[in-house]
C-alpha positions as CSV (number, residue, x, y, z in Angstrom):
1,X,-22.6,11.4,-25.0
2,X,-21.3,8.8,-22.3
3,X,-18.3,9.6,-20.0
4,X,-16.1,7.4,-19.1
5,X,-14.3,6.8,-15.7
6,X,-10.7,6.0,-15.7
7,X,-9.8,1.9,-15.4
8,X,-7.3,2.5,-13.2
9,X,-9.0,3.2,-10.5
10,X,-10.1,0.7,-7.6
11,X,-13.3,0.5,-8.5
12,X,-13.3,0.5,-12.0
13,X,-10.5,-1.9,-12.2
14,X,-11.8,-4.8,-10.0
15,X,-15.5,-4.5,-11.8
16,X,-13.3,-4.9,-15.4
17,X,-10.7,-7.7,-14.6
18,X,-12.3,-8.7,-11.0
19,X,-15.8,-9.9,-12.4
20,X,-15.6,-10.7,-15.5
21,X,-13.2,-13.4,-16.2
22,X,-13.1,-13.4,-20.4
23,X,-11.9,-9.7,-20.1
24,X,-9.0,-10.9,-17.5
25,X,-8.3,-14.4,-20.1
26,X,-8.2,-11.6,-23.0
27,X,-5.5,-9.1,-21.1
28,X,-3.5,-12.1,-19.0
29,X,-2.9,-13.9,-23.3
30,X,-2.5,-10.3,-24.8
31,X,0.4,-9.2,-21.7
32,X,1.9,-12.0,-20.5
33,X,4.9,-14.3,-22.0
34,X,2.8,-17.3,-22.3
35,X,4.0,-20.1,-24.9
36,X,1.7,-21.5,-27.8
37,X,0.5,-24.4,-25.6
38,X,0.1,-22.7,-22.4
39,X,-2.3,-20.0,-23.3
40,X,-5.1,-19.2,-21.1
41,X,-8.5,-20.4,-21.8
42,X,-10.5,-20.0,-18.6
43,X,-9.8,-18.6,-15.2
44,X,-11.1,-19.3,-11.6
45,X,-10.7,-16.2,-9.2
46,X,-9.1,-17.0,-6.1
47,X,-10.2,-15.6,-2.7
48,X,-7.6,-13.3,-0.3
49,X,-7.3,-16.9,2.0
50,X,-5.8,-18.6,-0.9
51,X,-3.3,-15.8,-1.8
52,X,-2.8,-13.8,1.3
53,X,-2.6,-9.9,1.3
54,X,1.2,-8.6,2.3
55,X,1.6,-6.2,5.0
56,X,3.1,-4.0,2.5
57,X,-0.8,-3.4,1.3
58,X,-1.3,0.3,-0.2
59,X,-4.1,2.1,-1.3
60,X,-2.6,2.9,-4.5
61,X,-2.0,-0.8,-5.4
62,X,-5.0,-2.9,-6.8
63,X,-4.6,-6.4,-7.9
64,X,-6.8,-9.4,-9.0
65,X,-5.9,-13.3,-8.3
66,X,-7.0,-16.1,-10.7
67,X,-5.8,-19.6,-11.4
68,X,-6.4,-20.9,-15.2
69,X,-7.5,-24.6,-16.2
70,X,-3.9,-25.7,-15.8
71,X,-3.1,-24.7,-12.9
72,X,-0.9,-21.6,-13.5
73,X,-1.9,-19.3,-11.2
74,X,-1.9,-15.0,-12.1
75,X,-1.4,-12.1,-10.1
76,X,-2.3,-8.7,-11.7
77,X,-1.1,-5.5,-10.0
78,X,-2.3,-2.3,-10.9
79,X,0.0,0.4,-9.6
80,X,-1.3,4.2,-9.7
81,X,1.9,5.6,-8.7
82,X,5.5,3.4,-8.0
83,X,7.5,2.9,-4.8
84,X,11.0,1.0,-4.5
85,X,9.1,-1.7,-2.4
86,X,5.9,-2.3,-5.1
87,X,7.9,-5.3,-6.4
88,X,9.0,-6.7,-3.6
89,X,5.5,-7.0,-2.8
90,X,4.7,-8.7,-6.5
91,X,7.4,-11.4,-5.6
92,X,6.2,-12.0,-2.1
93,X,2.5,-12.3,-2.8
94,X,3.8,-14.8,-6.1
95,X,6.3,-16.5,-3.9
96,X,3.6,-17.2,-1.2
97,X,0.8,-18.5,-4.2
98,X,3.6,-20.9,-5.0
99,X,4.6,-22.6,-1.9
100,X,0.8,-22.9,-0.9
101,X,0.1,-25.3,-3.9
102,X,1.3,-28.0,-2.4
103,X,0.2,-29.9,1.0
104,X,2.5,-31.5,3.4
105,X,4.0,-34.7,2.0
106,X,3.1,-33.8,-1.9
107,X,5.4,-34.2,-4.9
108,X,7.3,-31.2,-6.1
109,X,5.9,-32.2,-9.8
110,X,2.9,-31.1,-9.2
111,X,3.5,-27.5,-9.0
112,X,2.5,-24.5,-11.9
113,X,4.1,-21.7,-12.5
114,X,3.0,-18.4,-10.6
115,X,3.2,-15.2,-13.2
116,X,2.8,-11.6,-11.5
117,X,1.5,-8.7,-13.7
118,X,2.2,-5.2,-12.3
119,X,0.7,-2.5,-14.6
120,X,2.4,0.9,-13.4
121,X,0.8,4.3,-14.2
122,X,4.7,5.9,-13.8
123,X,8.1,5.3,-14.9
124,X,10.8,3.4,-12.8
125,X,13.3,2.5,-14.6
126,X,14.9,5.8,-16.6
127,X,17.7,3.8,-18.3
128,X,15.9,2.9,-20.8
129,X,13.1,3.4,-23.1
130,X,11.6,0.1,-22.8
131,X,8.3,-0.2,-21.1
132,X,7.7,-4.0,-21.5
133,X,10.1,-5.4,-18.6
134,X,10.0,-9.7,-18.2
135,X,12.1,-11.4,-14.9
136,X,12.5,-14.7,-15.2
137,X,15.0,-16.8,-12.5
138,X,18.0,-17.4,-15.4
139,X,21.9,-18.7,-15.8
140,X,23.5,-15.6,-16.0
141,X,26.1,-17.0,-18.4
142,X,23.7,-18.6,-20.5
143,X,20.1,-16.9,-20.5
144,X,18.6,-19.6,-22.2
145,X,18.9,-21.7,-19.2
146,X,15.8,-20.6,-16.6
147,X,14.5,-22.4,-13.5
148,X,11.0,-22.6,-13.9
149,X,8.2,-21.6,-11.6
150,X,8.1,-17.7,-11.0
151,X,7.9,-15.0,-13.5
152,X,7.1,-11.3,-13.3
153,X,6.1,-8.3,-15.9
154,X,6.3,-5.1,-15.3
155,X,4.5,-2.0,-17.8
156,X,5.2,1.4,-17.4
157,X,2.3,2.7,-19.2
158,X,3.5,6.6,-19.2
159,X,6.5,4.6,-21.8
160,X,4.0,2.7,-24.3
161,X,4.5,3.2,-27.4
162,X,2.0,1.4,-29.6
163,X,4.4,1.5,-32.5
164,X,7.0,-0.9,-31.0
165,X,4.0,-3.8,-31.0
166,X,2.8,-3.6,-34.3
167,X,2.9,-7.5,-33.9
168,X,0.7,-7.7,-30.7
169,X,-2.7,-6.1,-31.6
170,X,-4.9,-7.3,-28.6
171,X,-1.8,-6.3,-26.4
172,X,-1.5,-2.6,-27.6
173,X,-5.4,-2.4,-27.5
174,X,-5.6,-3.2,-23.8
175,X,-2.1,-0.5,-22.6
176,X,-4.3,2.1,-25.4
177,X,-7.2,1.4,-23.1
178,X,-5.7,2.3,-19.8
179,X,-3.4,4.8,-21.2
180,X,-6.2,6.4,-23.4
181,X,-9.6,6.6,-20.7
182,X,-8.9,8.4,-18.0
183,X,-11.3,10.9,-15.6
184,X,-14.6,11.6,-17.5
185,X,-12.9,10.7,-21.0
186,X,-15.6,11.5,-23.8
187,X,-13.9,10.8,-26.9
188,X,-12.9,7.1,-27.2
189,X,-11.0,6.3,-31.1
190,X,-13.2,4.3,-33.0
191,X,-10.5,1.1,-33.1
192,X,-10.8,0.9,-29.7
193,X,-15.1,0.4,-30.1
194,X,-14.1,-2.0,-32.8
195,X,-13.0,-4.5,-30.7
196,X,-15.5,-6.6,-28.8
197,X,-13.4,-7.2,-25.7
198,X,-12.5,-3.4,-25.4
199,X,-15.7,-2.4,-26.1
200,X,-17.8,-4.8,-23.4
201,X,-14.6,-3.6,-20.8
202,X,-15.5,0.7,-22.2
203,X,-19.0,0.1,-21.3
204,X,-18.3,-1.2,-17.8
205,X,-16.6,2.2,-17.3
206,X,-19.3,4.2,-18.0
207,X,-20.2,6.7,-15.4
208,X,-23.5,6.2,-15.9
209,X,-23.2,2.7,-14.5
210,X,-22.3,3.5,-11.0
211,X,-24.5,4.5,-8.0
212,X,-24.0,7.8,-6.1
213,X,-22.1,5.7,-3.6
214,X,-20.2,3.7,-6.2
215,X,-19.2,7.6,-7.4
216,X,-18.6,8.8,-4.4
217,X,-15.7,5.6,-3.5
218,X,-14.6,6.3,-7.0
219,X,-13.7,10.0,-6.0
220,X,-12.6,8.6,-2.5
221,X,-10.1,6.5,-3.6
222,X,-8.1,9.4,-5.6
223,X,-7.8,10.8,-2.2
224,X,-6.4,8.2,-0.9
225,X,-4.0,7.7,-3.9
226,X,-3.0,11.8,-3.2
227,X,-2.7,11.6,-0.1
228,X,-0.5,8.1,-0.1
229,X,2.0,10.1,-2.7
230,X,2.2,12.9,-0.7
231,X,3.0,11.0,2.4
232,X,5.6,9.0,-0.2
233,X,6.9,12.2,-1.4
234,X,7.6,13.9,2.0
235,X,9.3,11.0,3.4
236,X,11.6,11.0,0.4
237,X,12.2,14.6,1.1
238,X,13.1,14.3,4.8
239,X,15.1,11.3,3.6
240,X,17.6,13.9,1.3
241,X,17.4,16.6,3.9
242,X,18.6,14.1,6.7
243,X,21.0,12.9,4.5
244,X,22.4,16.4,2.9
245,X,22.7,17.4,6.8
246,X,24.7,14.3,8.1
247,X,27.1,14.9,5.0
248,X,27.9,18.5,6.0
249,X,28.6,17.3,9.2
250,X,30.6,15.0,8.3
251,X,32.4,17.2,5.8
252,X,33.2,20.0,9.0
253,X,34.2,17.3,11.0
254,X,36.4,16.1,8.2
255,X,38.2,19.8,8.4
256,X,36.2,21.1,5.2
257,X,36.2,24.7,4.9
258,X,32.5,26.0,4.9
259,X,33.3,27.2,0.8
260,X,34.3,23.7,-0.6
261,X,31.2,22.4,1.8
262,X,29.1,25.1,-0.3
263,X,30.9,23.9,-3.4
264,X,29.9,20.4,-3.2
265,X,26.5,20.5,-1.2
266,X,24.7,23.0,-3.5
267,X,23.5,25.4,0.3
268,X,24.7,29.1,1.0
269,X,26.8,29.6,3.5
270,X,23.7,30.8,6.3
271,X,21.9,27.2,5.5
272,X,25.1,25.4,6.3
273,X,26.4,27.8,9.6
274,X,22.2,26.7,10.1
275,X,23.2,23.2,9.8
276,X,26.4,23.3,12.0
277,X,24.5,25.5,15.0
278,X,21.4,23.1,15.0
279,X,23.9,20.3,15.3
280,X,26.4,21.5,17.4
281,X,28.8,20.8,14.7
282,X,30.6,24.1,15.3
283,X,31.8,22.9,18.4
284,X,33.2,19.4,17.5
């Protein structure tokens, strides 16, 4: 029985949507807000000189670059786990693929629009069960209005729900596919073998298919993605500590009484006299 690596990964990503452009045509028409007569039908990859890499580079971010027949050009992100600055980097790396189509002294007509695709494997956005999130540059008193040129989507996988796209087959058959295959998945459901596009994009995930090395970079890269997320997480932890302490200091300073600092903070009373000793806040 073949096993399956999990899509999301680096590797495995890249070889599915980075080499084999009908795959990337398939996903970019089933995800993106394309109209009738703007569909994709062929794609050209684009090299890291065309569309720069940010400084804001992670590990745990993996994207692909393409620009169709038309012109519109296609940035797909594949985020493991999400940070507050993962779409300021989508906008900067689509902003930059916009001003670059033109050379000095060319006519603003001739620009396309840049589209950004992030696929995150985590949920951002906890007011609301949506997982399909489209930005477009609107009038806010009258939506219908939009300037043209960027657009962004967003997908919190861990939120599909393939019942709220009965309407969009191809679209739920590629989130199923990165949702469903994960590490050394077995069992794949026998729609998703149905499907010719899924099936050709299944076998390229086989772990069969990869070298030792190949393996051993697939492995690699989850440590990298850990150890990112742990550096992430810390940080985020120091950043509520630091903050916790500078209110209780602020509160003693502010002639609170240790109890309604207790009351408020959630600490006993030794991890605030802690607070106020390693501070000096006692004396001020």
């Amino acid at each position: 029985m073949a096993r399956y690596l999990d899509p999301k990964n680096d590797l495995i990503f890249r070889r599915i949507f980075g080499e084999h452009p009908r795959l990337l045509v398939s996903f970019l028409n089933a995800l993106m807000p394309l109209a009738s007569g703007r569909l994709i039908e062929s794609v050209e990859y684009l090299s890291p000189k065309q569309v720069p890499e940010t400084p804001l580079k992670n590990n745990s971010i993996v994207d692909v670059k393409c620009i169709d027949s038309c012109g519109q050009q296609f940035i797909v992100e594949m985020h493991v786990f999400w940070s507050e600055f993962f779409n300021r980097r989508l906008v900067f790396n689509a902003s930059k693929a916009y001003v670059r189509q033109l050379n000095r002294n060319e006519s603003y007509r001739l620009l396309q629009p840049v589209y950004g695709l992030g696929i995150i494997n985590e949920v951002f956005d906890h007011k609301t069960t949506e997982f399909y999130h489209h930005y477009q540059t609107v009038n806010r008193s009258n939506t219908d209005e939009v300037i043209e040129g960027l657009e962004f989507v967003l997908v919190e996988l861990p939120k599909f729900e393939a019942e709220k796209w009965v309407d969009r087959r191809m679209a739920v058959l590629w989130l199923r596919f990165l949702s469903e295959v994960e590490d050394r998945t077995e069992n794949i459901s026998p729609d998703l073998l149905e499907n010719e596009e899924i099936k050709e994009a299944l076998t390229l995930c086989e772990e069969a298919a990869f070298t030792k090395e190949e393996l051993e970079w697939y492995e690699h890269y989850w440590d990298l993605v850990r150890t990112e997320k742990g550096l992430v997480e810390t940080a985020k932890a120091e950043g509520l500590a630091k903050g916790l302490e500078r209110t209780v200091l602020t509160a003693y300073q502010n002639n609170f009484s240790i109890e309604q600092i207790r009351m408020f903070s959630g600490l006993n009373e030794d991890a605030i006299l802690e607070i106020l000793k390693r501070n000096d806040g006692m004396n001020n």
